[in-house]
Rosetta silent file (secondary structure, phi, psi, omega in degrees, C-alpha in Angstrom):
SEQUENCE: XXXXXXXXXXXXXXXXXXXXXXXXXXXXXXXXXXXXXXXXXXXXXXXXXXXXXXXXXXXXXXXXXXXXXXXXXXXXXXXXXXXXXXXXXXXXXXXXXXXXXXXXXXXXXXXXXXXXXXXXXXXXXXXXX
SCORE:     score description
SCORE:     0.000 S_00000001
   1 L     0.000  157.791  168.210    9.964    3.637   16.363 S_00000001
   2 L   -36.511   97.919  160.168    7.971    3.255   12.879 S_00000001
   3 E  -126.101  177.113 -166.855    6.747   -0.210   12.496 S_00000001
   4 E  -167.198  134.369  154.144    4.113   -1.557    9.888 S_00000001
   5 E  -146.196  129.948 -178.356    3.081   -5.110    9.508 S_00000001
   6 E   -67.207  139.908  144.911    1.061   -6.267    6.743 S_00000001
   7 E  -130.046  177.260  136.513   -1.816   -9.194    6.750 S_00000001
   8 L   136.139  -27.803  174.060   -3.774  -10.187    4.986 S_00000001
   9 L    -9.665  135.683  146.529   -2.005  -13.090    2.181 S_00000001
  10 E   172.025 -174.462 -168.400   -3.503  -14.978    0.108 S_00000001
  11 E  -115.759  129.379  174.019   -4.252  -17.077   -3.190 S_00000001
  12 L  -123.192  169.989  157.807   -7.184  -16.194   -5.364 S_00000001
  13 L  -113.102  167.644  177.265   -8.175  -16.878   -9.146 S_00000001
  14 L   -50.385  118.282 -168.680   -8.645  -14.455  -11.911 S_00000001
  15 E   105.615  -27.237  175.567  -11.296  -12.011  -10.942 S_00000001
  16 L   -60.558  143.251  174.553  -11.447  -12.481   -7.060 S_00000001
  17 L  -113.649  155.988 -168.882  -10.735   -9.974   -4.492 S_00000001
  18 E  -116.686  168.924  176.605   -8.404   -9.880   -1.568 S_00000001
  19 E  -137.336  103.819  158.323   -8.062   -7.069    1.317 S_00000001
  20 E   -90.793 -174.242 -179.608   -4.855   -6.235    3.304 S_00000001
  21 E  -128.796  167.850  155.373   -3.715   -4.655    5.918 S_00000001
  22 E  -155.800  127.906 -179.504   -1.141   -3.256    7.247 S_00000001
  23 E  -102.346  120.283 -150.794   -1.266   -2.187   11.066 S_00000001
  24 E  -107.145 -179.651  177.288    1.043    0.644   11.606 S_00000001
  25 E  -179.925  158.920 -162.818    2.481    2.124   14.990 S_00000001
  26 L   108.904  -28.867  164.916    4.866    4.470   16.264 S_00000001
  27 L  -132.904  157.039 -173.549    3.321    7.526   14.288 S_00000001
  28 L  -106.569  157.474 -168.036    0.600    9.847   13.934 S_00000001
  29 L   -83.884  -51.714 -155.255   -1.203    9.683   10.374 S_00000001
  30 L   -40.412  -53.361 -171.946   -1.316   13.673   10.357 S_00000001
  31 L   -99.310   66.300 -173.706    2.630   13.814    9.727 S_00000001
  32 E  -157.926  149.593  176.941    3.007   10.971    7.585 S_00000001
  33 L  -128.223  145.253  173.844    2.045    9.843    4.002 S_00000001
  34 E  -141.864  162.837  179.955    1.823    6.022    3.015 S_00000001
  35 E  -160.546  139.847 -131.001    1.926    3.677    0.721 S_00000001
  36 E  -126.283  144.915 -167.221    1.303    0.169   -0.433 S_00000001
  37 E  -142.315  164.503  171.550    3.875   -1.043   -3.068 S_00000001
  38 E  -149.003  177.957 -146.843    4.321   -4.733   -4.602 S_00000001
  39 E  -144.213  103.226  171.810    7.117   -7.109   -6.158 S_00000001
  40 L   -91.827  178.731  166.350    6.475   -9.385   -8.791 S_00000001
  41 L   -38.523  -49.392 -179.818    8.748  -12.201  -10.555 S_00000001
  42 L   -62.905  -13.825  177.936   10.520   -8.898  -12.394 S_00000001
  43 L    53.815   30.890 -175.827   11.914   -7.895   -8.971 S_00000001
  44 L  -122.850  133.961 -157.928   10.876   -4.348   -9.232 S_00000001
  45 E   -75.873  117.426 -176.177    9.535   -2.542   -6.547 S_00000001
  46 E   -96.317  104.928  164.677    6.002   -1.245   -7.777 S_00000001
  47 E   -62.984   91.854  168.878    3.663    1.907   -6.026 S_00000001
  48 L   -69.134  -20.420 -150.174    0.478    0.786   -6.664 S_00000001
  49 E  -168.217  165.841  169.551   -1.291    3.153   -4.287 S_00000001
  50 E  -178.231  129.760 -160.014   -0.450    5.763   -1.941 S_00000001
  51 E  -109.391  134.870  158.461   -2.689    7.766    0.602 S_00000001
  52 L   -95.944 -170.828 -163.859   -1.233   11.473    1.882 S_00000001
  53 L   -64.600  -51.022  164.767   -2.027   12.821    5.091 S_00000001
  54 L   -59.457  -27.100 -179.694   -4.958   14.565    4.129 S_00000001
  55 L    84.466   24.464  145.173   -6.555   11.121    2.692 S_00000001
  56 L   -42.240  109.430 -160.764   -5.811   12.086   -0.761 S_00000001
  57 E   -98.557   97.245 -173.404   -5.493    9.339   -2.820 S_00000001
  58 E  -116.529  160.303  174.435   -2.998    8.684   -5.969 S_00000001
  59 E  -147.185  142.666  160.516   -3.011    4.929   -8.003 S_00000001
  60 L    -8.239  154.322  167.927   -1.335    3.067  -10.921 S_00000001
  61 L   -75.035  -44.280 -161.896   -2.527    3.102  -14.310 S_00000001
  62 L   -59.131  -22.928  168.619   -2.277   -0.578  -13.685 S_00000001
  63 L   -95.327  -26.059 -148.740   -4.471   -0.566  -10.754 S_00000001
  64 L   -61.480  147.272  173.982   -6.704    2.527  -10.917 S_00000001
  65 L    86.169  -28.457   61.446  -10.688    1.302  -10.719 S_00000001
  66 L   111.618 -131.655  165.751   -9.299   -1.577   -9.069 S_00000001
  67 E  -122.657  156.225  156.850   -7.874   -1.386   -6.024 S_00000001
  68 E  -125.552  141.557  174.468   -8.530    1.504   -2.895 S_00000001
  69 E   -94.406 -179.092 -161.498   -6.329    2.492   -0.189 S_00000001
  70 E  -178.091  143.371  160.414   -8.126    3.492    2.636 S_00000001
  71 E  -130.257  132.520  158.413   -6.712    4.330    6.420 S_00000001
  72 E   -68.955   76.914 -168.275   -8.400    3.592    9.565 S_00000001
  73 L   -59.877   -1.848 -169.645   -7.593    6.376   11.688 S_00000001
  74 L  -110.769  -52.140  164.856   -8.748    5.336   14.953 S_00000001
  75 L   -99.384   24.253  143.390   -7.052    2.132   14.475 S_00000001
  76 L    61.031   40.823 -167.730   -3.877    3.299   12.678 S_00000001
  77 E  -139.820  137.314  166.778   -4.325    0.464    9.596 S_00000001
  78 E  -101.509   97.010 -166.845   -3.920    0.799    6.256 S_00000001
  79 E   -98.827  174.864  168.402   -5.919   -1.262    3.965 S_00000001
  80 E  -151.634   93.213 -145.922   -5.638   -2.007    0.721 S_00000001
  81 E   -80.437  130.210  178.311   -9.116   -3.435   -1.123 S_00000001
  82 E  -123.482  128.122  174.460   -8.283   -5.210   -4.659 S_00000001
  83 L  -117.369  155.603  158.440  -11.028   -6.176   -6.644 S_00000001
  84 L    58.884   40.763  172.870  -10.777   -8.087  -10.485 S_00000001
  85 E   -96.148  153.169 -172.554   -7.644   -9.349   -9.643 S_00000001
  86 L  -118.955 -170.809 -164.120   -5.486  -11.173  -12.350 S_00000001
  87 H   -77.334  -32.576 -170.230   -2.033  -13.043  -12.347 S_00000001
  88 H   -76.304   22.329  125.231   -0.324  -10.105  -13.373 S_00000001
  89 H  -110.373   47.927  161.526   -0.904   -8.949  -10.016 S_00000001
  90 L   -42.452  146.593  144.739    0.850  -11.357   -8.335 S_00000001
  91 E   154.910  172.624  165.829    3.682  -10.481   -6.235 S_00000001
  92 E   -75.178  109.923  166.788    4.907   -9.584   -2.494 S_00000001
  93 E  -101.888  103.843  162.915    2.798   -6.488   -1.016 S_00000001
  94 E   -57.560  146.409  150.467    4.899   -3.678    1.209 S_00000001
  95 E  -119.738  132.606  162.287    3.417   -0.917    3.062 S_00000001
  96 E  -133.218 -173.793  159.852    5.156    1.763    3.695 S_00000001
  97 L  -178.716  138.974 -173.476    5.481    5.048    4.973 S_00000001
  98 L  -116.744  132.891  155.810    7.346    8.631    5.471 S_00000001
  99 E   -42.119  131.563 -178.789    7.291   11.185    7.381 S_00000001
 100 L   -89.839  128.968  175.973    6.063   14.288    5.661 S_00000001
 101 L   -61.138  129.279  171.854    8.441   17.127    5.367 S_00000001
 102 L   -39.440  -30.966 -177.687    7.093   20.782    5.939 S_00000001
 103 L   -76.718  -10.534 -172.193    7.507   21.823    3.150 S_00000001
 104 L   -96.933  130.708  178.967    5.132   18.925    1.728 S_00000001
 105 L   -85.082  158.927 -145.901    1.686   19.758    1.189 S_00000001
 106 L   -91.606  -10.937  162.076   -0.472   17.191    3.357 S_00000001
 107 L   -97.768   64.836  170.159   -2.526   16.040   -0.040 S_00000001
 108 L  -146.558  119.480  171.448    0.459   15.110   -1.641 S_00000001
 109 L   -85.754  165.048 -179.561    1.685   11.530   -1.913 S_00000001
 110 L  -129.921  111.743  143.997    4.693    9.493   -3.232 S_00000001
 111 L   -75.614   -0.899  173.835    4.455    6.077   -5.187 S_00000001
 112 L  -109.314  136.068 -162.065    8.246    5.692   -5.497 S_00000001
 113 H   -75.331    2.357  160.103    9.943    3.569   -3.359 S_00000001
 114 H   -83.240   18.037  176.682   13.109    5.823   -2.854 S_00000001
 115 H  -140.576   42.484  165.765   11.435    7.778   -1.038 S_00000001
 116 L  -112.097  140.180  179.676   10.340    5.885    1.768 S_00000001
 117 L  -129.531   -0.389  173.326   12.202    4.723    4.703 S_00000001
 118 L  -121.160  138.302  150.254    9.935    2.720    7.186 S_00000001
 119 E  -140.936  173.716 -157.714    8.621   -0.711    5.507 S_00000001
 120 L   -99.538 -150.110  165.281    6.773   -3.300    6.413 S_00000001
 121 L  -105.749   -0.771 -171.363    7.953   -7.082    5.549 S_00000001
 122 L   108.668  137.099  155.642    5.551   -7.929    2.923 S_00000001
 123 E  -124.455  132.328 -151.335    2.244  -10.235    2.495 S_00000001
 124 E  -112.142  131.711  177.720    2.501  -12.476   -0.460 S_00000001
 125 E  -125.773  138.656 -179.730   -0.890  -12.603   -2.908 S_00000001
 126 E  -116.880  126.136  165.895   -0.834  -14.936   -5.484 S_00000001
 127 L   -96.305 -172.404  177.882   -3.534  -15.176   -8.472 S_00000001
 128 L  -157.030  128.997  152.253   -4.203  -17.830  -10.784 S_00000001
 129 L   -73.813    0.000    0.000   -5.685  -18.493  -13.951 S_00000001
């Protein structure tokens, strides 16, 4: 079955950058789209990023210049590189990822989390001022 576990945690200050991971298994990239999502204090699940199949790329307003998602196809990991990070991106970072439907065109991605069904447990990044 689908499984995805994240690394990668960690505490920075305002401006520093962190890199996760998320090491996925279970699936082939070609029928699958993913996506890295995070959970602040507000409890709301956010899609910062999301890679399709094709390695088509969509991001955040909140993120875009940023962070990049990136997949390692030979080793079947999903990073996610954050540069100029601040407190407001704090929070518990998910990976996730769905199967792509046929009907889905393979650069096309999803940031919303209803419409994912395998996730990972989370890596927690903290910033500081």
């Amino acid at each position: 079955q689908v499984q995805l576990v994240e690394s990668g945690a960690g505490s920075v200050q305002t401006g520093g950058s962190l890199r996760l991971a998320c090491a996925a298994s279970g699936f082939t990239y070609q029928n699958y789209y993913m996506a890295w999502f995070r959970q602040g204090s507000e409890k709301r699940r956010e899609g910062v990023a999301c890679i399709a199949s094709d390695g088509s790329t969509n991001y955040a307003d909140s993120v875009q210049g940023r962070f990049t998602v990136s997949l390692d196809k030979r080793e079947n990991t999903l990073y996610l590189q954050m540069h100029s990070l601040t407190p407001e991106d704090t929070g518990m970072y998910y990976c996730a990822a769905r199967r792509r439907s046929p009907y889905t065109s393979s650069w096309w991605c999803s940031r919303s989390s209803s419409d994912f069904d395998n996730w990972g447990q989370g890596t927690q990044v903290t910033v500081s001022s």
